[in-house]
mmCIF file of the C-alpha atoms, coordinates in Angstrom:
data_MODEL
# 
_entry.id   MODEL 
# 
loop_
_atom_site.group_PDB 
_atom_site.id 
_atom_site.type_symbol 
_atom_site.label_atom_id 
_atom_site.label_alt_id 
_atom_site.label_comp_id 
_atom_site.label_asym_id 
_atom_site.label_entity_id 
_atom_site.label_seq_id 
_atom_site.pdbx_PDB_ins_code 
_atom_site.Cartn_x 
_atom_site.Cartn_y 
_atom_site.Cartn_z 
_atom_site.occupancy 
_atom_site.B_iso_or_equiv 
_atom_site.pdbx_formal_charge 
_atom_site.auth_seq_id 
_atom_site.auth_comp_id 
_atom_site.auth_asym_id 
_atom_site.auth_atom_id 
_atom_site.pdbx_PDB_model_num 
ATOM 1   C CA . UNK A 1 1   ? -9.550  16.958  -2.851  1.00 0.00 ? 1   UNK A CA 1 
ATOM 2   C CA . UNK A 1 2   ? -11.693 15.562  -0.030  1.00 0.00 ? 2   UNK A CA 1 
ATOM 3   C CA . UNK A 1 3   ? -10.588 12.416  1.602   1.00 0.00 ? 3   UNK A CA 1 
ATOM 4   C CA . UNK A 1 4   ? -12.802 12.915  4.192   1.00 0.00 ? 4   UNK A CA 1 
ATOM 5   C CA . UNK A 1 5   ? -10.412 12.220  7.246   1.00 0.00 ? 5   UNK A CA 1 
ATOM 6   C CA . UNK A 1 6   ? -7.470  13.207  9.198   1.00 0.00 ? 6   UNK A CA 1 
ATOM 7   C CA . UNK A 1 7   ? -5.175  13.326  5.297   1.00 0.00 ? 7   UNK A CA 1 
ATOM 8   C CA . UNK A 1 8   ? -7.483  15.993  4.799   1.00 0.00 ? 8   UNK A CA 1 
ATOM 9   C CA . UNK A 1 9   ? -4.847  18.465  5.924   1.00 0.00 ? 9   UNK A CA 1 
ATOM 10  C CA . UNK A 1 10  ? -1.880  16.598  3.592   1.00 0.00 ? 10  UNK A CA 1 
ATOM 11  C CA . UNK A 1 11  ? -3.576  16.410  0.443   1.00 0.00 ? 11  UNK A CA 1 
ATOM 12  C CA . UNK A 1 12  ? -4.224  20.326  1.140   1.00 0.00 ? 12  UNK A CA 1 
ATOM 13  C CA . UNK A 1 13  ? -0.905  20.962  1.027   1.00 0.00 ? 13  UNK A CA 1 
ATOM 14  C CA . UNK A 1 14  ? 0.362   18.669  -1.425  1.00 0.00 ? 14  UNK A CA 1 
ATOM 15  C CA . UNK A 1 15  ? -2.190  20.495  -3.381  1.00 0.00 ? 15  UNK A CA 1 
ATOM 16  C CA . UNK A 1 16  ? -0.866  23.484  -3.625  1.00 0.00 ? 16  UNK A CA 1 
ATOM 17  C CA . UNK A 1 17  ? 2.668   22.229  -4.969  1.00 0.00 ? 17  UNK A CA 1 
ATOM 18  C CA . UNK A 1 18  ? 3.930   22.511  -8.740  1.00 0.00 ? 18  UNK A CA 1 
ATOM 19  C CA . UNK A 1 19  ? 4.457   19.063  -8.980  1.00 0.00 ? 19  UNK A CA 1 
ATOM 20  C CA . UNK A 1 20  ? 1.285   17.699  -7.657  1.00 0.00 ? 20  UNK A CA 1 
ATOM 21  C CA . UNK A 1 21  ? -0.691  20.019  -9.861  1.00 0.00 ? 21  UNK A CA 1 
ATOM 22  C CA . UNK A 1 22  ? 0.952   18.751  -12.993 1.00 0.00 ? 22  UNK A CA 1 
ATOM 23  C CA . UNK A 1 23  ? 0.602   15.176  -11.572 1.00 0.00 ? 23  UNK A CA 1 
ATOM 24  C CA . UNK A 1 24  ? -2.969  15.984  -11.613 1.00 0.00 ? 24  UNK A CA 1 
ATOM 25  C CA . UNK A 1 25  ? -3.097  17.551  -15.024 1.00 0.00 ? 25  UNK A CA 1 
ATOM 26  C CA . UNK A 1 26  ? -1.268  14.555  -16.745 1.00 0.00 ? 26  UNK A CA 1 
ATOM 27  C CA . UNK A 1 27  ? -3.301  11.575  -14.778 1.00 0.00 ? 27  UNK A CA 1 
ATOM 28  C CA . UNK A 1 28  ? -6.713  13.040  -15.483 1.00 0.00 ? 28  UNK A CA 1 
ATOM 29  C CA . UNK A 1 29  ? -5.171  13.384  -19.432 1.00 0.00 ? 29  UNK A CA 1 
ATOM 30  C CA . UNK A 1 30  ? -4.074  9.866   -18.963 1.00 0.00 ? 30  UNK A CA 1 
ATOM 31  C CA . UNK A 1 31  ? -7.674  9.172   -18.096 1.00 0.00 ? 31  UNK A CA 1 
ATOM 32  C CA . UNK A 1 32  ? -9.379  10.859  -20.843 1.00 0.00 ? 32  UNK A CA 1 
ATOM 33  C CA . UNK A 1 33  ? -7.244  9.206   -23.608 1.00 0.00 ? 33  UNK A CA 1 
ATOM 34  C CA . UNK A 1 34  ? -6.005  5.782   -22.545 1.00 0.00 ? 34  UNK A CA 1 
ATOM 35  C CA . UNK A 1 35  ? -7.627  3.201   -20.272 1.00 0.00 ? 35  UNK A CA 1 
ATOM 36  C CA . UNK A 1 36  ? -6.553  3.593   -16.597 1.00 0.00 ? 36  UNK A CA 1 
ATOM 37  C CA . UNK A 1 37  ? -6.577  1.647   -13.606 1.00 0.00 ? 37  UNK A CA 1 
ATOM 38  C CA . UNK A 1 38  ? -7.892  1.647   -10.967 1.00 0.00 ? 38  UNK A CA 1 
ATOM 39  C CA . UNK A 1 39  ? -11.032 3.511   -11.910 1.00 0.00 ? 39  UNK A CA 1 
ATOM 40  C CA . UNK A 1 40  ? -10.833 7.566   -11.070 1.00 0.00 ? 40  UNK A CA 1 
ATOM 41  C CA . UNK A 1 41  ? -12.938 7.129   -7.876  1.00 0.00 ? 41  UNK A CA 1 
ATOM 42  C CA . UNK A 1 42  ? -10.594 4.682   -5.873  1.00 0.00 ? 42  UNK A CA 1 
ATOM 43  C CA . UNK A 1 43  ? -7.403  5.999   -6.858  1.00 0.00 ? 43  UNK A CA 1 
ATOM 44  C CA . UNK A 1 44  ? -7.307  7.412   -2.938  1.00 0.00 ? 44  UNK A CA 1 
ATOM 45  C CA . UNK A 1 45  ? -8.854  4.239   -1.580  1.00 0.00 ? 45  UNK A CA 1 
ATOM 46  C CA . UNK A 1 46  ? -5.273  3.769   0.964   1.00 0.00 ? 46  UNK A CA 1 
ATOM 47  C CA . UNK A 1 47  ? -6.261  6.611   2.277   1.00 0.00 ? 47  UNK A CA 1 
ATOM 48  C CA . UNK A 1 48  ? -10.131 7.012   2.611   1.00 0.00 ? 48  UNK A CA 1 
ATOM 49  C CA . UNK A 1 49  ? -9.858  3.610   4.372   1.00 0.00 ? 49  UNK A CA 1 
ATOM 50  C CA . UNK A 1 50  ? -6.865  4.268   6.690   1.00 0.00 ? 50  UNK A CA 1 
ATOM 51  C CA . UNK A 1 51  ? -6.701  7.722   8.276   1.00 0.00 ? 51  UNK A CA 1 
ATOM 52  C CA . UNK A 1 52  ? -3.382  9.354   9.371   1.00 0.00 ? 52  UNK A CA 1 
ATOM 53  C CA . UNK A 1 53  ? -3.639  9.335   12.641  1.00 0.00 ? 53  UNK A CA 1 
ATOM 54  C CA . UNK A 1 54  ? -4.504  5.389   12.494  1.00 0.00 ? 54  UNK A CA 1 
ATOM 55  C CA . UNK A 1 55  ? -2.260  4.271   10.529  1.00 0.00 ? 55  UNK A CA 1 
ATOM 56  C CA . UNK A 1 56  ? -0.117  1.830   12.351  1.00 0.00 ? 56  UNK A CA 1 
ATOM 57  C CA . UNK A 1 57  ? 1.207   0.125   9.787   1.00 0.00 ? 57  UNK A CA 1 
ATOM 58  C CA . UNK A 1 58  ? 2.320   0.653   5.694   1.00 0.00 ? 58  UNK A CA 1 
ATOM 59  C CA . UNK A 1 59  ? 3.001   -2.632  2.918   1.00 0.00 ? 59  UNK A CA 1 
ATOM 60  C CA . UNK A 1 60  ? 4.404   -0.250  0.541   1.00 0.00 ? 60  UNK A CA 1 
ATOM 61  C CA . UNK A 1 61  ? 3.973   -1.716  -3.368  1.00 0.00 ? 61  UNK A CA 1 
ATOM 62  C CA . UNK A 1 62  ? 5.186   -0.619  -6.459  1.00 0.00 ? 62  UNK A CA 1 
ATOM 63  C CA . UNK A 1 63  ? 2.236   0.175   -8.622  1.00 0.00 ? 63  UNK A CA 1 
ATOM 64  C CA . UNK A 1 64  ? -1.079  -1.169  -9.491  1.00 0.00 ? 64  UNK A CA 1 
ATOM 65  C CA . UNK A 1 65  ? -2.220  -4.289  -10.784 1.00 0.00 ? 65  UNK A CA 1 
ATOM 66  C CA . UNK A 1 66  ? -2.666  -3.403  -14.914 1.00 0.00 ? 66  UNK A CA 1 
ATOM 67  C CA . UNK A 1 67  ? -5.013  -6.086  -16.044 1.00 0.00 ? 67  UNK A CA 1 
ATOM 68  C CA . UNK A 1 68  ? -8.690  -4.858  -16.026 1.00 0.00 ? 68  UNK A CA 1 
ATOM 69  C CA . UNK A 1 69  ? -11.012 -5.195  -13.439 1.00 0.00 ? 69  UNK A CA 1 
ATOM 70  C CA . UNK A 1 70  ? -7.783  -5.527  -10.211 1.00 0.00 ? 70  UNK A CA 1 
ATOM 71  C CA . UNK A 1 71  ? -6.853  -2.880  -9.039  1.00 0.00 ? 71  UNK A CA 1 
ATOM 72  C CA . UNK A 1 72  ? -8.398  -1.335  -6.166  1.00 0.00 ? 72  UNK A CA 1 
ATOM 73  C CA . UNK A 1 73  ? -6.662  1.369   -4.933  1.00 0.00 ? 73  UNK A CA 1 
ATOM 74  C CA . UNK A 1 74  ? -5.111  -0.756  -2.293  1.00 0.00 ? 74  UNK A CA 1 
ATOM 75  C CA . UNK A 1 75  ? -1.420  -2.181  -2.968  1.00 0.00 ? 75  UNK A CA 1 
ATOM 76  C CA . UNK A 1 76  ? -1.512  -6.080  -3.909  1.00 0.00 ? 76  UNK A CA 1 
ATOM 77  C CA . UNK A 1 77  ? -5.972  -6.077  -3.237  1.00 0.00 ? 77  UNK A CA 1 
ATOM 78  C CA . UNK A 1 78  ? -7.954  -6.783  -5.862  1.00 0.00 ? 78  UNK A CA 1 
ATOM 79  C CA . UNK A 1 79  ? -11.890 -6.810  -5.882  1.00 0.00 ? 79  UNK A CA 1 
ATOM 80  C CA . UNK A 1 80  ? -14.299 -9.388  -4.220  1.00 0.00 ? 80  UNK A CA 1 
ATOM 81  C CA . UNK A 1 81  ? -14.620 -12.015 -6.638  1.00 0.00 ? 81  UNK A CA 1 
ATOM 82  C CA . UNK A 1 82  ? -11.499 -11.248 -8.652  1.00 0.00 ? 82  UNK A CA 1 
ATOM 83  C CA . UNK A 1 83  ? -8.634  -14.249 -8.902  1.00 0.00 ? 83  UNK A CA 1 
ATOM 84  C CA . UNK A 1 84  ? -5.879  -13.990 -7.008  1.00 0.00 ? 84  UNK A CA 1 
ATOM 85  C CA . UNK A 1 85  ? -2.796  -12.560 -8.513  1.00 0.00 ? 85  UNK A CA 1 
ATOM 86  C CA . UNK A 1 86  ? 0.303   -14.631 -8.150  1.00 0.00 ? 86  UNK A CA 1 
ATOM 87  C CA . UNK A 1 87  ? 1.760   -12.279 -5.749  1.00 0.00 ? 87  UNK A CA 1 
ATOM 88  C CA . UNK A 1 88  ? -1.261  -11.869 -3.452  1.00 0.00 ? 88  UNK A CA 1 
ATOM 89  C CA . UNK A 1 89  ? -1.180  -15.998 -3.885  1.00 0.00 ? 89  UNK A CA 1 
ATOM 90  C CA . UNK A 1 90  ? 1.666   -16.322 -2.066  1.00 0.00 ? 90  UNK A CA 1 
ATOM 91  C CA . UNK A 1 91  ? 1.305   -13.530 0.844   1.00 0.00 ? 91  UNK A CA 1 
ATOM 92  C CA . UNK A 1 92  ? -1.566  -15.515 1.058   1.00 0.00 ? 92  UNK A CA 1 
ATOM 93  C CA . UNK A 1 93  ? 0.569   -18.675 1.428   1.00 0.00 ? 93  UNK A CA 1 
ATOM 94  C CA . UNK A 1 94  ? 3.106   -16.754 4.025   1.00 0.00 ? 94  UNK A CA 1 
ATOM 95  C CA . UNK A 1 95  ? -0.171  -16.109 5.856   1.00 0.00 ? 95  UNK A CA 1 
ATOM 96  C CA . UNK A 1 96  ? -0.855  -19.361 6.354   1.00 0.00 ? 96  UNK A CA 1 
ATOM 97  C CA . UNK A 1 97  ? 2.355   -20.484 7.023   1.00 0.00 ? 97  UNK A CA 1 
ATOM 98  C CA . UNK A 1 98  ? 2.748   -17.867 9.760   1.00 0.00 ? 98  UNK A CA 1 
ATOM 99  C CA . UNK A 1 99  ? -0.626  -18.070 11.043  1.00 0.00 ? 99  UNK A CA 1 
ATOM 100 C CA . UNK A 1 100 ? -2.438  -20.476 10.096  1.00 0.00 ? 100 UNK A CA 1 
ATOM 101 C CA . UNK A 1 101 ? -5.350  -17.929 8.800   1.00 0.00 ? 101 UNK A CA 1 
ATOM 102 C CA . UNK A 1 102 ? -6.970  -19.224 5.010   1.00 0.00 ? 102 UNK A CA 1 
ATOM 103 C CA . UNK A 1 103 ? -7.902  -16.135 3.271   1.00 0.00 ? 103 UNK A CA 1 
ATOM 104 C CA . UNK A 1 104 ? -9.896  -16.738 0.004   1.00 0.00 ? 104 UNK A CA 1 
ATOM 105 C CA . UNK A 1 105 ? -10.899 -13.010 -1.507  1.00 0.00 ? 105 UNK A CA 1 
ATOM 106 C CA . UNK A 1 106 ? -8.648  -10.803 -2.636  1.00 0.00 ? 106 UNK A CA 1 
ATOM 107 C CA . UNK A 1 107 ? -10.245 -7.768  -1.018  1.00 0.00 ? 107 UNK A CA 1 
ATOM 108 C CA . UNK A 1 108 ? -7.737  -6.719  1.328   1.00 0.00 ? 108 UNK A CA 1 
ATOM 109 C CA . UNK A 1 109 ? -10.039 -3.708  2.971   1.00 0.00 ? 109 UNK A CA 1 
ATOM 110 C CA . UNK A 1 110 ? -10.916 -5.256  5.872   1.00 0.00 ? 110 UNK A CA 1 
ATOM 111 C CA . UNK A 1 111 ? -6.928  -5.434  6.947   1.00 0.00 ? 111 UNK A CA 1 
ATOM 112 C CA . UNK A 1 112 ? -7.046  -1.381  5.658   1.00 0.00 ? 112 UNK A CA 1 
ATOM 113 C CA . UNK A 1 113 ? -9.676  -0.569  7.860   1.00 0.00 ? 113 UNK A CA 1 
ATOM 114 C CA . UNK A 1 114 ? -7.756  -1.942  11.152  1.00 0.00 ? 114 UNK A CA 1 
ATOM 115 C CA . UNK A 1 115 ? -4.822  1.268   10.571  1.00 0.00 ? 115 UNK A CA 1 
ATOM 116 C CA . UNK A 1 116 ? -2.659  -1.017  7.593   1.00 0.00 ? 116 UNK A CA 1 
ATOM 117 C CA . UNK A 1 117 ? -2.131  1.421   4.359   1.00 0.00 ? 117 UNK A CA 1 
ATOM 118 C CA . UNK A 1 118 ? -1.875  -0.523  1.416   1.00 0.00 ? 118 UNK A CA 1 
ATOM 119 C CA . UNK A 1 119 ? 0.349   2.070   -0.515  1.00 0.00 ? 119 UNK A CA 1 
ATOM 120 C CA . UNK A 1 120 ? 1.153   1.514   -3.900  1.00 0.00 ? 120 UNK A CA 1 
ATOM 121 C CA . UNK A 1 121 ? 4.105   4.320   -5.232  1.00 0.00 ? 121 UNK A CA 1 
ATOM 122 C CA . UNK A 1 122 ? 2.479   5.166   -8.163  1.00 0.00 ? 122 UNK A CA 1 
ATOM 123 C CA . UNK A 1 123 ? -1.525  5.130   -7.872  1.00 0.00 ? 123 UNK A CA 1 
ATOM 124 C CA . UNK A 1 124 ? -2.203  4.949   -11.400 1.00 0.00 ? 124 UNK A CA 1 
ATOM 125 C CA . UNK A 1 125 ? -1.069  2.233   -14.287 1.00 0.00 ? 125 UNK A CA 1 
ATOM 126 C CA . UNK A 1 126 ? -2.020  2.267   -17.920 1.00 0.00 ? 126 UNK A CA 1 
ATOM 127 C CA . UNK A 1 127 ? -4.083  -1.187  -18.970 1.00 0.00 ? 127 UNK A CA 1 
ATOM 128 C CA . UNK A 1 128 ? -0.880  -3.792  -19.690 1.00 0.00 ? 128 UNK A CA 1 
ATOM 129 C CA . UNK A 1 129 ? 1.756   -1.524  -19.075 1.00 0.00 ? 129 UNK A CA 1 
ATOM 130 C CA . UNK A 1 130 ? 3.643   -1.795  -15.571 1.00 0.00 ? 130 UNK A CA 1 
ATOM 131 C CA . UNK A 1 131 ? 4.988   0.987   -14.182 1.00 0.00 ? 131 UNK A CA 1 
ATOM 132 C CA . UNK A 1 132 ? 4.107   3.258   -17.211 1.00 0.00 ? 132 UNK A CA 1 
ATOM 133 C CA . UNK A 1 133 ? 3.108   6.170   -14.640 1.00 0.00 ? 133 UNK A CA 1 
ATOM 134 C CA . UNK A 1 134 ? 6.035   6.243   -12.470 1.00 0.00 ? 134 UNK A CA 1 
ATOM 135 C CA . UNK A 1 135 ? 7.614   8.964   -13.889 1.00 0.00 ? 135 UNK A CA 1 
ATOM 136 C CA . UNK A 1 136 ? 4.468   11.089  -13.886 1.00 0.00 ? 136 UNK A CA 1 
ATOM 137 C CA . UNK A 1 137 ? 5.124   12.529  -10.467 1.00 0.00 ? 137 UNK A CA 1 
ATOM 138 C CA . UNK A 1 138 ? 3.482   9.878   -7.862  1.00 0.00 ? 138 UNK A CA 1 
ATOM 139 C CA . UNK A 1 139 ? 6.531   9.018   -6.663  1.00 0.00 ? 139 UNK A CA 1 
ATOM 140 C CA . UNK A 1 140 ? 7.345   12.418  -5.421  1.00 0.00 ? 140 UNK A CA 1 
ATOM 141 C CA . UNK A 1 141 ? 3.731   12.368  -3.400  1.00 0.00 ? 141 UNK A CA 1 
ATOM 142 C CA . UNK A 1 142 ? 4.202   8.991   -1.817  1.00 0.00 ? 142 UNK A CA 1 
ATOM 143 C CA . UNK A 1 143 ? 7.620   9.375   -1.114  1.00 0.00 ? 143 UNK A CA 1 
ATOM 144 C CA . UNK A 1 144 ? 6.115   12.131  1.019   1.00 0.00 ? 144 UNK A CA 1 
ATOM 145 C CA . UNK A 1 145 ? 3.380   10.253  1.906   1.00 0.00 ? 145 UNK A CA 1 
ATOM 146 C CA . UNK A 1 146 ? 6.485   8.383   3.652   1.00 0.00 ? 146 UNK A CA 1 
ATOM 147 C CA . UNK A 1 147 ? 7.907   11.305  5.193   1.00 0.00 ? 147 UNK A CA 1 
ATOM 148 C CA . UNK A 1 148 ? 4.755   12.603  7.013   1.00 0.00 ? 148 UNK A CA 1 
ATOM 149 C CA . UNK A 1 149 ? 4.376   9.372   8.457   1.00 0.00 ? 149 UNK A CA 1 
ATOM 150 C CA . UNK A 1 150 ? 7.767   9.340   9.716   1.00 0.00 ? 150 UNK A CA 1 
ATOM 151 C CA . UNK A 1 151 ? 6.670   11.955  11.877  1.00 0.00 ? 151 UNK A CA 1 
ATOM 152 C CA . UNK A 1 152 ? 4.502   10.458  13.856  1.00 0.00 ? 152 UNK A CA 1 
ATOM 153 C CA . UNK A 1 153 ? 5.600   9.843   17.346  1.00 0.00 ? 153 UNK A CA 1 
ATOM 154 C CA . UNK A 1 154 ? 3.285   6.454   17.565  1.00 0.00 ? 154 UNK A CA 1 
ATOM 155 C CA . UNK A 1 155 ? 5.362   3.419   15.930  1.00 0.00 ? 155 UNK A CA 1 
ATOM 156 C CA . UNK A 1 156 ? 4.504   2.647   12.641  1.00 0.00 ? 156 UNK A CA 1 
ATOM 157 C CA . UNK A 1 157 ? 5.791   -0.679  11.313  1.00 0.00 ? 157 UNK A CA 1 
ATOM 158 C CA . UNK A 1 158 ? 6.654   -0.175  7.586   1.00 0.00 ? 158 UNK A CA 1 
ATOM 159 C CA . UNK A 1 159 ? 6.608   -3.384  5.372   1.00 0.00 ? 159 UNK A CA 1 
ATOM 160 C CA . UNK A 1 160 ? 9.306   -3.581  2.532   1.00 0.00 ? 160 UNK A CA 1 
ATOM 161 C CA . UNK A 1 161 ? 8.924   -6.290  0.304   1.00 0.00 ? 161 UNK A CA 1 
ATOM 162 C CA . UNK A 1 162 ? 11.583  -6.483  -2.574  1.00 0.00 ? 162 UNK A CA 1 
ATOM 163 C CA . UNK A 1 163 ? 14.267  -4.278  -3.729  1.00 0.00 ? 163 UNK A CA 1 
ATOM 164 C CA . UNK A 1 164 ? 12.372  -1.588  -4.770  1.00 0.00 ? 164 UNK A CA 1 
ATOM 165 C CA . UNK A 1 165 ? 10.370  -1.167  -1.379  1.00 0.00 ? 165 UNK A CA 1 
ATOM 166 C CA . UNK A 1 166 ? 13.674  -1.239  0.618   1.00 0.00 ? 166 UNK A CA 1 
ATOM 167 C CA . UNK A 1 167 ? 15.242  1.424   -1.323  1.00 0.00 ? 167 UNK A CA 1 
ATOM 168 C CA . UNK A 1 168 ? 12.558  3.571   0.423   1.00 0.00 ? 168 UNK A CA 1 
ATOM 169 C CA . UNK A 1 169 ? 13.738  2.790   4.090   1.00 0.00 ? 169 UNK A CA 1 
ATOM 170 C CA . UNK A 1 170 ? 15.806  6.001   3.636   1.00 0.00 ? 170 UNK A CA 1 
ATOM 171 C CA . UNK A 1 171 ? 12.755  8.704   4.162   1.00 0.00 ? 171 UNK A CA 1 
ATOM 172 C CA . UNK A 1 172 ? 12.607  6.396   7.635   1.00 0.00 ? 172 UNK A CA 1 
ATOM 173 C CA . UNK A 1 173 ? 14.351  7.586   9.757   1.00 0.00 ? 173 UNK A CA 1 
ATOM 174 C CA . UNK A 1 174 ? 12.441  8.219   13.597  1.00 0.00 ? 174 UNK A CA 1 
ATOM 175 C CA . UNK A 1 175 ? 13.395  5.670   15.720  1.00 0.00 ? 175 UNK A CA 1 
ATOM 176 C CA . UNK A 1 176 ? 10.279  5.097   17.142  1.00 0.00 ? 176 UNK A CA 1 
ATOM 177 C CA . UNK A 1 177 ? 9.248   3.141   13.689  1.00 0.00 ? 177 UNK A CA 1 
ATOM 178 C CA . UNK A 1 178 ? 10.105  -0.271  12.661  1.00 0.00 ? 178 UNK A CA 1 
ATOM 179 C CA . UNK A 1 179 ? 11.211  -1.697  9.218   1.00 0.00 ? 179 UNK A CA 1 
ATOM 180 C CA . UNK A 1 180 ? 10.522  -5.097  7.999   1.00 0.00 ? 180 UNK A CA 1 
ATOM 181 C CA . UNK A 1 181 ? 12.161  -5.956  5.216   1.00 0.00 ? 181 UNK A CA 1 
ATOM 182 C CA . UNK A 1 182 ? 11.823  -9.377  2.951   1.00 0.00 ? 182 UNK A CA 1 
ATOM 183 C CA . UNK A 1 183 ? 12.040  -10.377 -0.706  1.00 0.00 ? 183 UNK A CA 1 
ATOM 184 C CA . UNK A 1 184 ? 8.886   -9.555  -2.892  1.00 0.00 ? 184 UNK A CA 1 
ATOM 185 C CA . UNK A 1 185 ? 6.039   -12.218 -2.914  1.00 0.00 ? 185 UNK A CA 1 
ATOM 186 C CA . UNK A 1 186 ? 6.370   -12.022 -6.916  1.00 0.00 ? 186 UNK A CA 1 
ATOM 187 C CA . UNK A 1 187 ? 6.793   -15.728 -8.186  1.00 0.00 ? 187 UNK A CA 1 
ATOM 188 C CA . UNK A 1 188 ? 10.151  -14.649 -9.444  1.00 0.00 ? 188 UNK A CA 1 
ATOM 189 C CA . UNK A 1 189 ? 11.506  -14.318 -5.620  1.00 0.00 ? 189 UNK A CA 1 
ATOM 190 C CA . UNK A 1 190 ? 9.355   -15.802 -3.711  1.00 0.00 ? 190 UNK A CA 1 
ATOM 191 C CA . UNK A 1 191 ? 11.582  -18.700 -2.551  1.00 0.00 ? 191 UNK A CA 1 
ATOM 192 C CA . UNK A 1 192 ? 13.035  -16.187 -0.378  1.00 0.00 ? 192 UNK A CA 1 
ATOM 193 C CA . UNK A 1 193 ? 9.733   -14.505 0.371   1.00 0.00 ? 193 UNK A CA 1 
ATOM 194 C CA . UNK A 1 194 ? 8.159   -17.115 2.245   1.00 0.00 ? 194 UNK A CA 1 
ATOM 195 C CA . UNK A 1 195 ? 9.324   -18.074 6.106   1.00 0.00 ? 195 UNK A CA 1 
ATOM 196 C CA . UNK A 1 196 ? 9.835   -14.367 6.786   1.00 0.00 ? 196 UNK A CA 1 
ATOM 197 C CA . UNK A 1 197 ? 6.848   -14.599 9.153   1.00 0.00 ? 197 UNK A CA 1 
ATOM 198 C CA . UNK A 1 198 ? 5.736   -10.764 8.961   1.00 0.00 ? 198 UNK A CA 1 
ATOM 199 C CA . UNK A 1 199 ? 2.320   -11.183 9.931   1.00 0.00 ? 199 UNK A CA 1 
ATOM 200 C CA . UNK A 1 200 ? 3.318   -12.451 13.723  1.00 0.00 ? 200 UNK A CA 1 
ATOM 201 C CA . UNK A 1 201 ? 6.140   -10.446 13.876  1.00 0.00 ? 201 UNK A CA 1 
ATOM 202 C CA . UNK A 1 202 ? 3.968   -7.004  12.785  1.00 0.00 ? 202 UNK A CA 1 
ATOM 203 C CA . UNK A 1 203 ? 1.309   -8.053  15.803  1.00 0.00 ? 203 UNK A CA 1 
ATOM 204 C CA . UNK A 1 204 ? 4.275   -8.399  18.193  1.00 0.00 ? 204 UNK A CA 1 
ATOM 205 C CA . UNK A 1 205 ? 5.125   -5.570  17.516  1.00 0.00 ? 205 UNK A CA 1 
ATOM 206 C CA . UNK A 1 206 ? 2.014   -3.889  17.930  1.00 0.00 ? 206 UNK A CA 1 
ATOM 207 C CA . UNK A 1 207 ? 1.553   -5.694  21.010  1.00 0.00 ? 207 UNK A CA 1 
ATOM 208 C CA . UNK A 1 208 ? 4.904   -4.529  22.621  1.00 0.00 ? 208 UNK A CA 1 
ATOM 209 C CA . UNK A 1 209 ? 4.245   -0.973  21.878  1.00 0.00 ? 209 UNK A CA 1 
ATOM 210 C CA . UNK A 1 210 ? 0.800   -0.972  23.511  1.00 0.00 ? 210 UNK A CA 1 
ATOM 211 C CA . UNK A 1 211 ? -1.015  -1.056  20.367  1.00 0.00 ? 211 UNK A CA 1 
ATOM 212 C CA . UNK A 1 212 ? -3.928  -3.343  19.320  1.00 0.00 ? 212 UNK A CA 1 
ATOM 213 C CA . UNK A 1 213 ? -3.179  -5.688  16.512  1.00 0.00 ? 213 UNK A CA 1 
ATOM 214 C CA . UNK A 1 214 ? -4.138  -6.695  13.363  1.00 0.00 ? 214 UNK A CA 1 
ATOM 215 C CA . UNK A 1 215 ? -6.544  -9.294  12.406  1.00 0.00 ? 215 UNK A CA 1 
ATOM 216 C CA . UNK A 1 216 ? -5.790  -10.945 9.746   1.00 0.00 ? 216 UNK A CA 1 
ATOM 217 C CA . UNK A 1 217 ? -8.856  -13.642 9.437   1.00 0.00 ? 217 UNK A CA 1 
ATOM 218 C CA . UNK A 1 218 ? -11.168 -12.403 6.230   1.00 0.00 ? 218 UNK A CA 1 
ATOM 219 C CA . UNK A 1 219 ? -14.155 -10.572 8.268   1.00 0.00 ? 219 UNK A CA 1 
ATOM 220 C CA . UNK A 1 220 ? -16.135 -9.399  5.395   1.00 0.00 ? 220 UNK A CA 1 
# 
């Protein structure tokens, strides 16, 4: 598997491993018989778009989008010209808040391209089923997705949003990281969601470590 960056070396050696060979195995067979999302070719997008080594920081979601035509292989993004999930709605509405910054497309690439991984922890979803792939195996590659990134001796600023995200601040454990932690933007929580103000807080962050930030505006 080519990703055609600095992962390169990862996906290598995830490669080789039992599990990620039957993950393999059962997606592409989940592929062949059922309708999948998102399409074969983006699956990877997190990582083709942010490379290891600039990855600054992670908004870890659960998995993707399972209506046709949203998912992107980018957690909570959907496609140029695609409505706005309810979810991405209101991050959207935090943004604001926070910032001030309108964004209108769902596209969320342009943020991926700055060094934020949009990682979702399963990659795959069958068409109107949430979640029906997590027990498939992804979960064992982005949890150590997770770990390798803990390694890095650069901060990395994870984002946990929601019960489910938080569970994984346990595989972070090098100080030199920082967690963020809020409710998830989901309509069903989202009263306590908004005000936490993770946009600013990520870029002061970044700032205070010596690291350029991230801007949010929509540039493409």
């Amino acid at each position: 598997m080519i990703i055609n960056n600095c992962w390169n070396d990862f996906f290598t050696e995830e490669w080789k491993k039992e599990y990620f060979i039957k993950l393999v195995n059962d997606v592409n067979s989940e592929y062949d018989n059922f309708r999948i999302f998102p399409p074969r070719g983006s699956v990877f997008n997190a990582f083709k778009f942010s490379s290891y080594t600039e990855t600054k920081v992670v908004i870890l979601g659960q998995d993707p989008y399972h209506g046709f035509g949203q998912a992107m292989g980018l957690s909570f993004s959907v496609p140029k010209g695609v409505q706005l999930p309810p979810s991405l709605r209101n991050i959207y509405k935090e943004l604001f808040s926070d910032l001030g910054i309108k964004r209108t497309s769902g596209c969320l690439q342009d943020i991926a391209e700055q060094g934020v991984l949009f990682l979702n922890a399963s990659l795959t979803v069958r068409e109107g089923q949430p979640n029906s792939h997590a027990q498939l195996g992804w979960q064992t590659f982005t949890d150590n997705v997770i770990k390798h990134l803990n390694e890095k001796n650069e901060q990395v600023i994870f984002i946990l949003w929601g019960s489910f995200a938080k569970a994984k601040s346990c595989l972070i454990a090098n100080p030199c990281h920082k967690i963020l932690t809020s409710a998830h933007p989901s309509p069903f929580s989202a009263t306590a969601f908004f005000g936490n103000r993770h946009f600013s807080k990520t870029n002061n962050l970044l700032c205070s470590a010596g690291l350029s930030v991230i801007n949010w505006e929509e540039t493409s």
